[in-house]
Structures are given as structure tokens and as C-alpha cells.
N, C-alpha and C positions, 0 to 999 in steps of 0.2 A: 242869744243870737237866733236860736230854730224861732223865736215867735218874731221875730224882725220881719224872716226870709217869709212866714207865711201874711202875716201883715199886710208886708209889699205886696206877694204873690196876692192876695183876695184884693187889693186897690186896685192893682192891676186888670183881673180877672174882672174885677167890676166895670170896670172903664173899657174891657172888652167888649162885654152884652151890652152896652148903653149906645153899641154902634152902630148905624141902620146897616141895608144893606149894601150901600155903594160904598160900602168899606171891604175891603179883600182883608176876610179876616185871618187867614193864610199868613201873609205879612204882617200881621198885628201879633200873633203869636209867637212869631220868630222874633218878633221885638221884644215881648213879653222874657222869650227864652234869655234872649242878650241880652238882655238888664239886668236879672238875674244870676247872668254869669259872670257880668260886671263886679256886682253886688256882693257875690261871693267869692271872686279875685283871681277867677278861671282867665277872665277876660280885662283886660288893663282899661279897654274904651271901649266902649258902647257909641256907635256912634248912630245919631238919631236926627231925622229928619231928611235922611235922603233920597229914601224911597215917595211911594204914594201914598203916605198915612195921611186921614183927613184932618186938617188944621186941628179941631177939638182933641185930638187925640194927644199932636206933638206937644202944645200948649200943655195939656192936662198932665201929661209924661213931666214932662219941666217941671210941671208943680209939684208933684211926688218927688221927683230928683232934688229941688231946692229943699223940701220938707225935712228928706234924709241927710241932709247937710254936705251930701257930694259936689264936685267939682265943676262947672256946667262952661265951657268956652264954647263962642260961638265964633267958624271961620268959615274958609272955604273950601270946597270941594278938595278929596285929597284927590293927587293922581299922579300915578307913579308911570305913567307909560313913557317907554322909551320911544322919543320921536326922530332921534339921530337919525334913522334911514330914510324919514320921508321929506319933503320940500320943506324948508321953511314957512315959504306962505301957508302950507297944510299944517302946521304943529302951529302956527299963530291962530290959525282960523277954528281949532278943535279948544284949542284951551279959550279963546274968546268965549266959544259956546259955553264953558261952565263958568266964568268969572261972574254973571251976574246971582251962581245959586248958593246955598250958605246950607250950613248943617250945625248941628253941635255937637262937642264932643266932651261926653260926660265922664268922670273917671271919680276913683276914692286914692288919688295918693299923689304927694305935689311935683315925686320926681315927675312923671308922669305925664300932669299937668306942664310942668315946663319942656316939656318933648313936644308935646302940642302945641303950646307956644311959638315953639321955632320952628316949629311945619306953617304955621299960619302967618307966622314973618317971611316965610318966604311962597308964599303964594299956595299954599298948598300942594306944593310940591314937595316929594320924599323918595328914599327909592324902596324897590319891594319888600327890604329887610327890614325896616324900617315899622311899614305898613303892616307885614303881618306880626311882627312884635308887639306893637302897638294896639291891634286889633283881636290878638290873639288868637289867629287863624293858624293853620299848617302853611309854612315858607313855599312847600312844590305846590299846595294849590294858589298859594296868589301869584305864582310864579305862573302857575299855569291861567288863571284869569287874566295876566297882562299879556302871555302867548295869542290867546284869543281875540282881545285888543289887538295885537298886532297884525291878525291874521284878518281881523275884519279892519283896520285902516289900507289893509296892504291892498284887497281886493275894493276897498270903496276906489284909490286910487288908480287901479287898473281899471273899474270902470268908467273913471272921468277921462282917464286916457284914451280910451277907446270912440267914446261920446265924442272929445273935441280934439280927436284924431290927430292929437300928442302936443296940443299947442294950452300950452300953461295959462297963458289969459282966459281962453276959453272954459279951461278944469276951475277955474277959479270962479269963474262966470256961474259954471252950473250949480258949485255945490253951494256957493252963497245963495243963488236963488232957488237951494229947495228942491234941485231935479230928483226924479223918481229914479235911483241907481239901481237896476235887476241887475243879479250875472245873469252872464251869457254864457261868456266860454268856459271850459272848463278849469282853467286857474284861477277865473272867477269863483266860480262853482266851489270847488274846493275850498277856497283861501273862507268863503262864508259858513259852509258845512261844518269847518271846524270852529269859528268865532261863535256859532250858534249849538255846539256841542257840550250839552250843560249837564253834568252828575250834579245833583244836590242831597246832600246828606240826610241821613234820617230824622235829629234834630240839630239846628244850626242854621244859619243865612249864608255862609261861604257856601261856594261850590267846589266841590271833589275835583283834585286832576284825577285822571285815568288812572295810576297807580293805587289813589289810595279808593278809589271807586273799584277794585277791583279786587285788591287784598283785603281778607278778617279784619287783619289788627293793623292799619295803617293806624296814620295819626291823624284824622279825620275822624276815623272809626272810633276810636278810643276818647276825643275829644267829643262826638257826639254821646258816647256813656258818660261825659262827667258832667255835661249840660243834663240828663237825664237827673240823675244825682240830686242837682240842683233842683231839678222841678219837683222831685220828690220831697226834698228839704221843705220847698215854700207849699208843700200840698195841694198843687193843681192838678187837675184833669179838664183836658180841653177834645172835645170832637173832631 
């Protein structure tokens, strides 16, 4: 298995450097990481293609993926946000926006596999336990990344309220056409200060809630030493 993991690691590594520069190779790294921890069974899914990787890369990843004979489903967007508190027309119009985008979701084990399945049958929708199960994240950080979500829906909504001075056709008017929403007030201010409040880990692509951002040995922490691990296993060093 150790000359699998370095294998991968050097295709990988090489499909790295082969990127110009308008690739953020930052995020190409932390893909690298999660494939890897996929690979080694840290991580149940790897999920690929959501970010801003350039096309040659997602393509080329797949091809390694199919190579290694893992499990490769293509769906939609997952998304676990709790939209109960806001309008309807607002929870129609936010998930509108992701329906048209697709990712895949790679794994090595068929339970697994069919967890995925039934997330993509039903639109991509899951709830948080779920999604960090599945993704093998800490549950208070995605718990706390959907907090953030709600804390920037909460103020996008206050300020279309404010804009069309409480009249719902108008909120509706704006944000379908794109208005430029700044806060202003200060429960604006706030509600975005925390949506845009991001710990991110030493290594890993989740981001830290506060808790584990702050203690030694959260499970963030200890979860970035086993990604670590990992990279040692496949023999990388990246800059």
C-alpha cells in the first residue's frame, strides 16, 4: 500500500507543477491533501470540482480517480442550510442559484456510494450530520459553517429589506437583478462580520468553528495531524 499512496502522491504532485499561474495553487494542494485522505479512509468523500480548480486539473484528477478504480458519482451541489426562517421566495431563489452547478463525489466503499446516491436523489440536499459524516469534517465545524450561512442570509435579507423599505416584490426585484447589498447598520454589520469569520486549519479544506480554533487538541486539530500522516505516507513536500 505505502508505494500506492506515494504513486498517487507523485501523479498528483506532478499534475501540480504542470499548472500555470492562474491556478491558485493553495486550493490545488488542499485537493491533493483530500484525495489522499480519501485514499487512506480518513475521509469517506472527497468531493471534487466545487471549488475554482482549472478544467485540466478536475478532468486529469477523474483520470487518476477512474485509474485507481474508485467510485466517481457525479451530482449536485450538496447543501445542508437550514432555510425554515427565511421567505420562501428567498430559499427558492438561493438554491435556484446552485441547481445549475454539479461536482463529483469520489469515494472507495459502496456503503458509501449509496449515501450519495440518496443525497443526489433528492436534490442535493442533506442535513449537517450527514454532510460531515460523509465528508469527514468535525460536526461543530460544519455546524459552524452553516451558522455563518445563516448569519450572512440573515443580513443579505435585512439588507434587501431596508433597500425596498419592507416590500417583498421589491426584495425580490433587487436581488434577482444583482443589487450591490453593503451593510449599513450595525445588525447588518455584524450578521456579515461573523458569515466572513473564517479559522482554517493548518492542513485540511473545512474551516475551524472557534472552539476548535482555539483549543490544542480539538478535533480539527488532531484531524489535521492525521492528514499530515497521510502526506508523509505518499512523500510530499509542497511550498
Amino acid at each position: 500500500m505505502p508505494s500506492v499512496y506515494i504513486k498517487t502522491g507523485c501523479r498528483l504532485s506532478t499534475l501540480l507543477e504542470q499548472q500555470d499561474e492562474s491556478a491558485d495553487r493553495r486550493e490545488l494542494v488542499a485537493e491533493i491533501h483530500d484525495f489522499l485522505a480519501m485514499f487512506d479512509g480518513i475521509k469517506p468523500v472527497f468531493l471534487h470540482g466545487r471549488g475554482l480548480a482549472p478544467p485540466d486539473w478536475v478532468e486529469q484528477v477523474l483520470s487518476i480517480t477512474r485509474d485507481l478504480g474508485l467510485r466517481v458519482i457525479e451530482g449536485p451541489f450538496w447543501d445542508a442550510t437550514a432555510y425554515e426562517e427565511f421567505p420562501e421566495w428567498y430559499a427558492d431563489h438561493c438554491r435556484a442559484e446552485l441547481e445549475p452547478y454539479h461536482a463529483w463525489y469520489i469515494c472507495n466503499d459502496e456503503t458509501v456510494a449509496e449515501s450519495v446516491n440518496n443525497i443526489k436523489a433528492r436534490a442535493g440536499r442533506l442535513s449537517m450530520t450527514e454532510e460531515a459524516q460523509l465528508l469527514g469534517y468535525p460536526e461543530c465545524c460544519v455546524n459552524a459553517h452553516y451558522e455563518r450561512a445563516r448569519r450572512y442570509h440573515r443580513g443579505t435579507l435585512a439588507i434587501l429589506k431596508r433597500l425596498a423599505n419592507g416590500d417583498d416584490i421589491k426584495m425580490q426585484e433587487l436581488i434577482i437583478g444583482g443589487a450591490q447589498l453593503a451593510p449599513v447598520t450595525p445588525p447588518e454589520i455584524d450578521d456579515f462580520d461573523a458569515a466572513f469569520d473564517i479559522h482554517e486549519p493548518q492542513l485540511g479544506s473545512w474551516n475551524m468553528c472557534p472552539a476548535c480554533a482555539r483549543e490544542t487538541n480539538s478535533a480539527s486539530k488532531i484531524l489535521s495531524r492525521q492528514y499530515s500522516e497521510v502526506i508523509q505516507k505518499a512523500d510530499l513536500k509542497f511550498d
